[in-house]
N, C-alpha and C positions, 0 to 999 in steps of 0.2 A: 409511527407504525412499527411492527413487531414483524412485519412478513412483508417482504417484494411484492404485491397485490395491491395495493390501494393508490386509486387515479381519481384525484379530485376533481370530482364534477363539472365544476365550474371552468378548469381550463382548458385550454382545445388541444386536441388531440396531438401528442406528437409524432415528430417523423425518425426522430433519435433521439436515442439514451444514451447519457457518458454514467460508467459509474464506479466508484471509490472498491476498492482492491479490499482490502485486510478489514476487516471486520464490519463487510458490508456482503462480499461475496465469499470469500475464504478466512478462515482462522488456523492458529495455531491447534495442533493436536494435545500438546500439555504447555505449562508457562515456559515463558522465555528463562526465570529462574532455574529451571529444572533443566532444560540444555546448556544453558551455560555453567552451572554446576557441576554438571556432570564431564562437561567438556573441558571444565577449568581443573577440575582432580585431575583429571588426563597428562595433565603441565604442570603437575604439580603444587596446585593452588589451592586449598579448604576453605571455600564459601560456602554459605548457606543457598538453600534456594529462594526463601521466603522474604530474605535479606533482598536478592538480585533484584523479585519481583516488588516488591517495596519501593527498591531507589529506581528501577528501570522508566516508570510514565514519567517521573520529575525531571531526571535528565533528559530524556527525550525532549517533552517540551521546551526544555531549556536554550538547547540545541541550535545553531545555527542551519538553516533550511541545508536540506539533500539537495542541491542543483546546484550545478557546477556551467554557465554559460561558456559558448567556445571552447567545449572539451570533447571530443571523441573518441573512441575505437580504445586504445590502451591508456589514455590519458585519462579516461572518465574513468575506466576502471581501476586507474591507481589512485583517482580520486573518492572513487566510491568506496574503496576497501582503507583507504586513509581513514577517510570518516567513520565508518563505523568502529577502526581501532579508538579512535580518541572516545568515542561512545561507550564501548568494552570498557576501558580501562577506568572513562567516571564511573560506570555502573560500581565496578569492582571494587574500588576503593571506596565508592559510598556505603559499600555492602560490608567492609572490614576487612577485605583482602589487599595483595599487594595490585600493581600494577603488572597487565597481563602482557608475556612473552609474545614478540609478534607472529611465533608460529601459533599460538592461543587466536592471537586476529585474524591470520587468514584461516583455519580451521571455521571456527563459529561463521563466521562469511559464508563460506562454502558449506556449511552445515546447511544455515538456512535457506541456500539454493534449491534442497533435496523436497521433493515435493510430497513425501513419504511422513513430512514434518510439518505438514499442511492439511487441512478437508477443507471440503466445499459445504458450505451450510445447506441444510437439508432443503431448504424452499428452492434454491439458486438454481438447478438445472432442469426444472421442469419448467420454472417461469421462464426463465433466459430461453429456453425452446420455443416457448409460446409467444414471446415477445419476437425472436425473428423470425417464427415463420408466418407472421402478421406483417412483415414487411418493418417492422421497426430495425434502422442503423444503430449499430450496438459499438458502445470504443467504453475502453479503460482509462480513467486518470488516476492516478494514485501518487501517492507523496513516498516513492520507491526508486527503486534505481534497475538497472538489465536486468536482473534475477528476475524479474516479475514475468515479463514473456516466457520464459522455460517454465516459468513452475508451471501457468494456467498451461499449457501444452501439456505438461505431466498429469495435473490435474483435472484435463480432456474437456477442456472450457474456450482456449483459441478460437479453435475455428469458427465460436460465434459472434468474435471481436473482428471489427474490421480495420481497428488503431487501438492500441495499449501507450498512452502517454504517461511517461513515468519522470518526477519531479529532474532526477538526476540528470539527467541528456533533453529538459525540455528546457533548462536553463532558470526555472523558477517553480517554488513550494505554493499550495495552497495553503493561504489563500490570495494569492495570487490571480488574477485569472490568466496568465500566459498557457499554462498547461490546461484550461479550458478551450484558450482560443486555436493551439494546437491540432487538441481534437475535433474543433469544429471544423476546422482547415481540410482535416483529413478527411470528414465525412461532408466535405462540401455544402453545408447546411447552417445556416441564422441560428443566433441562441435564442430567439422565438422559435424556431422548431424542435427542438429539446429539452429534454428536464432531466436533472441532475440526480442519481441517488448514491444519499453516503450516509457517514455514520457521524460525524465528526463537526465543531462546530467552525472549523477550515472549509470543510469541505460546503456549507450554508454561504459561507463569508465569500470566498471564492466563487461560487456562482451566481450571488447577486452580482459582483462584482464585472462577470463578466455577461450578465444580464441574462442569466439563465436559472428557471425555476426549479428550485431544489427539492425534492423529500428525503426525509431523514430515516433511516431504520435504527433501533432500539434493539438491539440483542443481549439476552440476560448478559 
């Protein structure tokens, strides 16, 4: 499916929706090449952008999951900004630069907090309206870490979440289903009462897993 809209027929109606963060609800406003290019001259560094965006999906997936079990408050957060330096630094030397300054790491971290460096897909806020004021429970999973709660508040989408579960602090990545069963926890309801929408084939994997019906959206 290409748009938030489509409820297949045949299954029964649900009572909640968990659904996937980054390029299901919100995107970036230009590529990840293009801030951290320009973030990395900042420090010193002559990358390309087109170089970053190239190596950036490979290491990613490559990546050892975002979740950190048994970590909280400043412990998750030196774990969270740990890992994306080691991400920074593969991107950059895949890209042909050197290995980035850790003022470069926390910078780019705190970059992508700014939710100025985010939009909301243009379907997302009218359906999301329409879905809770139908009475549908609405929560976030995402394969993300704290930043995620600030941005959707920036990006004035919160207050229709009633749980944001985010890989980091849930102790496991999709496709997993602990960050499924998280969210159902929190909106007190059976994964027969929910269906999942994401973008990703984690995010399909992860919901059968934790026996919840999933739709996919397709965004150019």
């Amino acid at each position: 499916m290409t748009a938030m809209t489509v409820s297949p027929s045949t299954w029964p109606r649900p009572r909640g929706l968990l659904l996937d963060a980054m390029g299901t609800l919100i995107g970036l406003r230009r590529s990840v090449g293009h801030t951290y290019a320009a973030m990395a001259a900042e420090h010193g560094l002559s990358v390309a952008a087109d170089a970053i965006d190239q190596a950036f999906p490979g290491i990613l997936r490559q990546a050892p999951a975002l979740a950190f079990p048994g970590l909280d408050s400043d412990s998750l957060l030196q774990a969270e900004r740990h890992w994306w330096g080691e991400r920074i630094d593969a991107v950059l030397v895949a890209a042909g630069a050197a290995v980035a300054p850790a003022a470069l790491h926390d910078a780019l971290f705190d970059r992508f907090a700014d939710p100025t460096l985010w939009h909301v897909y243009a379907d997302v806020p009218t359906v999301l309206r329409r879905w809770h004021g139908a009475g549908l429970r609405l929560a976030v999973v995402s394969n993300f870490d704290r930043r995620l709660q600030p941005l959707l508040e920036g990006l004035g989408l919160a207050d229709l979440f009633e749980a944001v579960v985010v890989s980091s602090s849930a102790g496991a990545a999709k496709p997993s289903p602990v960050p499924f069963q998280a969210a159902l926890e929190s909106l007190a309801l059976t994964p027969s009462q929910v269906w999942h929408v994401g973008d990703s084939p984690e995010d399909g994997a992860g919901a059968r897993a934790a026996g919840v019906r999933c739709l996919l959206v397709r965004r150019p």
